[in-house]
Short mmCIF file of the C-alpha atoms (twelve columns), coordinates in Angstrom:
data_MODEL
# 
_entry.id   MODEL 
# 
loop_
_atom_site.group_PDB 
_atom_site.id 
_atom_site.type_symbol 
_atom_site.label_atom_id 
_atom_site.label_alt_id 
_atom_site.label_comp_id 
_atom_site.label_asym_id 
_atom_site.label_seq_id 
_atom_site.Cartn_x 
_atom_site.Cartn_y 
_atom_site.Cartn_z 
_atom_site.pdbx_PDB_model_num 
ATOM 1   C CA . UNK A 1   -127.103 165.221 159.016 1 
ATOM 2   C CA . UNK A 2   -130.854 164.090 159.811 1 
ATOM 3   C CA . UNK A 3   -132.139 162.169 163.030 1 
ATOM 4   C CA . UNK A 4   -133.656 159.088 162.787 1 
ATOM 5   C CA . UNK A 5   -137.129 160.915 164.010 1 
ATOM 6   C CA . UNK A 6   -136.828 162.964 161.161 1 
ATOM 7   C CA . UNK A 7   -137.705 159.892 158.807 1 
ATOM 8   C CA . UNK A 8   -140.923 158.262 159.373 1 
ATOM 9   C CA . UNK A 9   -140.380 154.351 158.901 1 
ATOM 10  C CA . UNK A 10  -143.746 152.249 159.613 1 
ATOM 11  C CA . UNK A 11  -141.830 148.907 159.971 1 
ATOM 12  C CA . UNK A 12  -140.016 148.388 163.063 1 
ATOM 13  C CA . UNK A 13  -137.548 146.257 161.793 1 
ATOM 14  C CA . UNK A 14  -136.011 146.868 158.799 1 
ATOM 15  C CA . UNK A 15  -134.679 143.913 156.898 1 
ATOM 16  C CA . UNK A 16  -133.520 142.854 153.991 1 
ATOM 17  C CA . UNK A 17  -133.619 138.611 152.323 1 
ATOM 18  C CA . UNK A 18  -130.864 137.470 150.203 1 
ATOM 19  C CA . UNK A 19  -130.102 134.144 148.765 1 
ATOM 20  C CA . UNK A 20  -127.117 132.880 146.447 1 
ATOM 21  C CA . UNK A 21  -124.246 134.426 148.421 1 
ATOM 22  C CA . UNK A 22  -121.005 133.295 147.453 1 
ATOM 23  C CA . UNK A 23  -119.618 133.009 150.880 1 
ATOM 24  C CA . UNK A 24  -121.309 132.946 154.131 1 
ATOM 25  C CA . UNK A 25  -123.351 136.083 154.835 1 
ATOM 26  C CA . UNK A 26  -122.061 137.630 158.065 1 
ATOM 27  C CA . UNK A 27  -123.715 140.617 160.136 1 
ATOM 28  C CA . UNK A 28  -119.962 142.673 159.930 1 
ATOM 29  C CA . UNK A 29  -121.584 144.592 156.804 1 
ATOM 30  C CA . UNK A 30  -123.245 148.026 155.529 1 
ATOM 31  C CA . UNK A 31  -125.965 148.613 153.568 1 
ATOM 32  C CA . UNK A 32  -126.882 151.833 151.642 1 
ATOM 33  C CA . UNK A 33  -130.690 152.596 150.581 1 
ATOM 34  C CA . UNK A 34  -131.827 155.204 149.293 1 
ATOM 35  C CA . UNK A 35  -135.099 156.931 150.550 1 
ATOM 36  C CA . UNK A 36  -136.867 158.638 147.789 1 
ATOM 37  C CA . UNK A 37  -139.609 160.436 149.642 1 
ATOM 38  C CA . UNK A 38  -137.567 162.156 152.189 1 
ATOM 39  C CA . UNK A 39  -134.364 162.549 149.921 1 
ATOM 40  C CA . UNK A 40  -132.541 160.557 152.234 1 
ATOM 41  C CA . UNK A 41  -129.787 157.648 152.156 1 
ATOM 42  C CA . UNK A 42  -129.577 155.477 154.814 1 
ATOM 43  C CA . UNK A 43  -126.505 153.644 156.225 1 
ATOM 44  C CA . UNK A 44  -127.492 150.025 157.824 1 
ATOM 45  C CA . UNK A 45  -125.360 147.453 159.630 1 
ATOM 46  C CA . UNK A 46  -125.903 144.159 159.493 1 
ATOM 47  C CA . UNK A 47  -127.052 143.621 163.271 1 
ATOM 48  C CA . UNK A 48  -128.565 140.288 162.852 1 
ATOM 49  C CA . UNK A 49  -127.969 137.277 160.365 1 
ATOM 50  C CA . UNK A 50  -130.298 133.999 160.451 1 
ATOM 51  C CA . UNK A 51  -131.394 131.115 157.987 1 
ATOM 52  C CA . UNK A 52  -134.816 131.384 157.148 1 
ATOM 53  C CA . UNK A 53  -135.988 127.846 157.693 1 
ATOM 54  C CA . UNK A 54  -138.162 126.067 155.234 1 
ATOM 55  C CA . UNK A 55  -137.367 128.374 152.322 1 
ATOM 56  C CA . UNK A 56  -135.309 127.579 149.490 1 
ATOM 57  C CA . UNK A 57  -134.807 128.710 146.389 1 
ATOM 58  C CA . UNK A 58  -135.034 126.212 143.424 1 
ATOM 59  C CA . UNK A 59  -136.017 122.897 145.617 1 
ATOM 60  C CA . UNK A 60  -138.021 120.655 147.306 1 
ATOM 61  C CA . UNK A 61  -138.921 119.707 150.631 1 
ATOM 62  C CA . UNK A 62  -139.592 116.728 151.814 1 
ATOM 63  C CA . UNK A 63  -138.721 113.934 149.648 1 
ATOM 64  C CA . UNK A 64  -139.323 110.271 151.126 1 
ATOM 65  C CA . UNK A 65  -139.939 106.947 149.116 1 
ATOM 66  C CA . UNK A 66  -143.879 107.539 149.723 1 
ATOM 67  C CA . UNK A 67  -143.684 110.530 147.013 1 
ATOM 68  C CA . UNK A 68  -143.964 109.565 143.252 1 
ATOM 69  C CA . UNK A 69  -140.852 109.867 141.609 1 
ATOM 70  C CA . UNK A 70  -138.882 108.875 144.691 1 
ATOM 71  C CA . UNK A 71  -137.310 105.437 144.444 1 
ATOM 72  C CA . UNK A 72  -135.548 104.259 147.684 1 
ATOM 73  C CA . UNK A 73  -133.064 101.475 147.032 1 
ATOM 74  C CA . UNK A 74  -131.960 100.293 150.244 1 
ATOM 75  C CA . UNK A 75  -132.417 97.098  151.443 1 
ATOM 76  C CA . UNK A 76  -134.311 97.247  154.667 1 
ATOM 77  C CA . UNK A 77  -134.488 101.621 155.297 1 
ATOM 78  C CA . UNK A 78  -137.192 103.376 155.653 1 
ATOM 79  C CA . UNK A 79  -138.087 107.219 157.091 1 
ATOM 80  C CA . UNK A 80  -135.514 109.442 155.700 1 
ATOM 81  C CA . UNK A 81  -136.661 112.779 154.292 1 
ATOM 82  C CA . UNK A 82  -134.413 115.267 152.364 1 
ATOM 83  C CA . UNK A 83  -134.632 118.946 151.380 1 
ATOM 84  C CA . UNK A 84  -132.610 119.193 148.024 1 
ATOM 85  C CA . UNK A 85  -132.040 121.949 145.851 1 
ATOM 86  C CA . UNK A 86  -130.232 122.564 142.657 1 
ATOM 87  C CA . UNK A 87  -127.157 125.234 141.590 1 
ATOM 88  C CA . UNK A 88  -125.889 126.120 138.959 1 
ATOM 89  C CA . UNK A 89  -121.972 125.509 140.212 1 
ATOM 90  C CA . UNK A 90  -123.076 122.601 142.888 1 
ATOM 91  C CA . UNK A 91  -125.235 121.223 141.002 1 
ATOM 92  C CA . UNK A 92  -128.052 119.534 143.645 1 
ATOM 93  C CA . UNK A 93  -127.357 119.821 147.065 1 
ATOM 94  C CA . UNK A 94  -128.782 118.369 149.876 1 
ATOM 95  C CA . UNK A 95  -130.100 121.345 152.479 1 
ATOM 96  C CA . UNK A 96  -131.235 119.004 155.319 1 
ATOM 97  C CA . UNK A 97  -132.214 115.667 156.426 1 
ATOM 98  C CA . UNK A 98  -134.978 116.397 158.206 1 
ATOM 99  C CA . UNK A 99  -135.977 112.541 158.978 1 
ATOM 100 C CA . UNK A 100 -132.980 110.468 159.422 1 
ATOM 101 C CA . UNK A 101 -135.069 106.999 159.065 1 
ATOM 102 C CA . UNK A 102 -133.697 103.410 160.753 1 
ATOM 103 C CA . UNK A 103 -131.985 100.553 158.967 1 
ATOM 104 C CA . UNK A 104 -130.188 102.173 156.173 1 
ATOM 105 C CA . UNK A 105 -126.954 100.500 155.314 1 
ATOM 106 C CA . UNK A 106 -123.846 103.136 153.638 1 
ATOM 107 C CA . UNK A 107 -123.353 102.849 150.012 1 
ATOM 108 C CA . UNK A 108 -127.618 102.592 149.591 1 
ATOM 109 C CA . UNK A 109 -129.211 105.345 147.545 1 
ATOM 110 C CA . UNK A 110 -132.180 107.251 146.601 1 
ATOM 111 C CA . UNK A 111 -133.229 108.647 143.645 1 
ATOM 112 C CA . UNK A 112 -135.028 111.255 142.618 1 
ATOM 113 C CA . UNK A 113 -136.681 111.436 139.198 1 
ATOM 114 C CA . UNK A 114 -135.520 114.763 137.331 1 
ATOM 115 C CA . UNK A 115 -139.002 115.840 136.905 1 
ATOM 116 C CA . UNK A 116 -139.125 117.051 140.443 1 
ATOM 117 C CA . UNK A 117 -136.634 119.533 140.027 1 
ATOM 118 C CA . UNK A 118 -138.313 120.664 136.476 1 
ATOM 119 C CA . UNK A 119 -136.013 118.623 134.382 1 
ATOM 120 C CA . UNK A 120 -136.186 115.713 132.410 1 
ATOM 121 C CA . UNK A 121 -136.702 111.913 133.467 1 
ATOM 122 C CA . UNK A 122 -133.240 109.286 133.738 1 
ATOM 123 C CA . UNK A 123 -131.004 112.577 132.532 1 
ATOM 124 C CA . UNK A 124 -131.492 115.477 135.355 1 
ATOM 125 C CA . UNK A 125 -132.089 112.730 138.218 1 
ATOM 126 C CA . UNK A 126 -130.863 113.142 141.691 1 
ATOM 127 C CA . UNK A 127 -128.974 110.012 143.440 1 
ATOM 128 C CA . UNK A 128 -128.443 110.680 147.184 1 
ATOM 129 C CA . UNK A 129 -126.103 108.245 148.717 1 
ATOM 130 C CA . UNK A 130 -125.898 107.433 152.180 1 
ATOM 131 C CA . UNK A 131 -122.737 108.166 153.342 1 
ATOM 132 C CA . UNK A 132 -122.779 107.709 157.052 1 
ATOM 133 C CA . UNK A 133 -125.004 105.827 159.265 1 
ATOM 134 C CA . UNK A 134 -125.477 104.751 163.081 1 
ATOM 135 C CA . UNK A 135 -125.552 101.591 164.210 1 
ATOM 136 C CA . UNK A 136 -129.121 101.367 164.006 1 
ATOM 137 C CA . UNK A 137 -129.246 102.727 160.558 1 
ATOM 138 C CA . UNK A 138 -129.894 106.357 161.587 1 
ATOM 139 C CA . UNK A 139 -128.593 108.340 158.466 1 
ATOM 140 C CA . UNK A 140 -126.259 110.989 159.662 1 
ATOM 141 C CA . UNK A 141 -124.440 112.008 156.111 1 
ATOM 142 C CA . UNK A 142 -125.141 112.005 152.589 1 
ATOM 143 C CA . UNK A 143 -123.590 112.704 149.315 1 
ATOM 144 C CA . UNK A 144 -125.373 113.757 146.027 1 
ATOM 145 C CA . UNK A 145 -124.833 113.618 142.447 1 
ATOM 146 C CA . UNK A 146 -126.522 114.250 138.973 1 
ATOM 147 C CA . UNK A 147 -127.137 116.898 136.647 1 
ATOM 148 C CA . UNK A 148 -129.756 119.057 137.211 1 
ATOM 149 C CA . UNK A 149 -131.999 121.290 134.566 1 
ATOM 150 C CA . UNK A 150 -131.276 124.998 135.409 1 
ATOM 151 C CA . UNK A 151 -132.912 128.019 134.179 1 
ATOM 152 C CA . UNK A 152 -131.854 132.126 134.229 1 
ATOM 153 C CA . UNK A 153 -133.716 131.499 138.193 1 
ATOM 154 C CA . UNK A 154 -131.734 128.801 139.367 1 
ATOM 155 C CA . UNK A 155 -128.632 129.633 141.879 1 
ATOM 156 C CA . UNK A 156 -125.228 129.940 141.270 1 
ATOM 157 C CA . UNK A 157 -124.128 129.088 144.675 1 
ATOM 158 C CA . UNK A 158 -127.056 128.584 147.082 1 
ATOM 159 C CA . UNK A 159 -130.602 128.469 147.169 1 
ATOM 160 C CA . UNK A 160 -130.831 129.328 151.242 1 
ATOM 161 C CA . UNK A 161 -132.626 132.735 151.661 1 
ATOM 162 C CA . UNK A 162 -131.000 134.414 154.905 1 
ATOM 163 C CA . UNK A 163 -132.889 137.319 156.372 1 
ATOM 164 C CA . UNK A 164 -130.278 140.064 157.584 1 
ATOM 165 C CA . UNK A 165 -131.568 142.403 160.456 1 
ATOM 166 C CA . UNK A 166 -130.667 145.791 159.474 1 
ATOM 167 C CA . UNK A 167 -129.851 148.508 161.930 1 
ATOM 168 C CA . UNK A 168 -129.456 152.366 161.453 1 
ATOM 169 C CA . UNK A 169 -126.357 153.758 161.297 1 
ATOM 170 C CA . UNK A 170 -127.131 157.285 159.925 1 
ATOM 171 C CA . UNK A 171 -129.059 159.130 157.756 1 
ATOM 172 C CA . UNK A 172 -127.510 161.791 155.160 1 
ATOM 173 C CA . UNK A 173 -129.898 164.107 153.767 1 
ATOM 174 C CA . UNK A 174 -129.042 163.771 149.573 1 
ATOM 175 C CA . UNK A 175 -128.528 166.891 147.014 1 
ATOM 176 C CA . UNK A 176 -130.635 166.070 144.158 1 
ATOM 177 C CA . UNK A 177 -127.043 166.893 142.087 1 
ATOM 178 C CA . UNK A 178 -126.318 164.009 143.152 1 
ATOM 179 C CA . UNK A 179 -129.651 161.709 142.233 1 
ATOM 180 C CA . UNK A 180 -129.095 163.485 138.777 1 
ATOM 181 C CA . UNK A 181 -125.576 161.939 137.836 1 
# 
């Protein structure tokens, strides 16, 4: 077995960003990875686990009735701005409301022209519905629906990159038998 001061590591913090987990990333995990230069292969624990915020894979940020392509239907709203992405099992999803707006009534919607989302006009649109409202029109929940263009790059589950903080666990020094087979 090697120390840690054995193998020189410039970054202080070694981590590692993921996106389209299938279930929740947790820090409970282990991570292998090989180090080529010093023959060594490194066992990591998940130590920390965070969303990286205003990164997404696949989406856009942002959307409001002031951007082209962006048609707001409600009757008096105004001042609601989604981040929406697109899956290939979800299909779009809505990642945040990150302006909830006044005087939206439930049952208004918003669409979003497919183009945005690299598809195709009326066919890959986006409707978000509001779902859930305060009493002054505050949007607090939304649903989504539509069928979105997707491409070999577009997630199967999620398009949320987490960052995991990895820490140390050991270092093994490696036979080159074993980098052969």
């Amino acid at each position: 077995m090697v120390t840690a001061t054995a193998a020189a590591n410039s970054i202080e913090q070694l981590s590692v960003h993921v996106y389209d987990a299938e279930h929740p990333i947790q820090n409970r995990g282990e991570l292998e990875i090989y180090h080529p230069s010093e023959l060594l292969l490194g066992r990591y624990e998940a130590s920390n686990v965070s969303k990286v915020e205003n990164a997404i894979v696949d989406g856009v940020f942002g959307l409001t009735d002031s951007i082209s392509g962006v048609t707001d239907n409600s009757v008096g709203g105004s001042g609601a701005v989604f981040t929406v992405g697109k899956t290939v099992d979800r299909d779009y999803v809505v990642y945040g409301i990150t302006g909830t707006g006044t005087g939206y009534l439930t049952s208004e919607t918003i669409v979003i022209d497919g183009t945005l989302f690299g598809g195709a006009s009326s066919t890959n649109d986006a409707t978000i519905t509001i779902s859930q409202v305060s009493d002054s029109g505050v949007v607090q929940a939304v649903t989504i629906a539509g069928t979105p263009a997707t491409s070999d790059t577009t997630p199967r589950y999620t398009g949320e990159i987490i960052k995991v903080i990895l820490q140390q666990v050991r270092l093994d020094s490696v036979k080159m038998d074993y980098l052969v087979h």
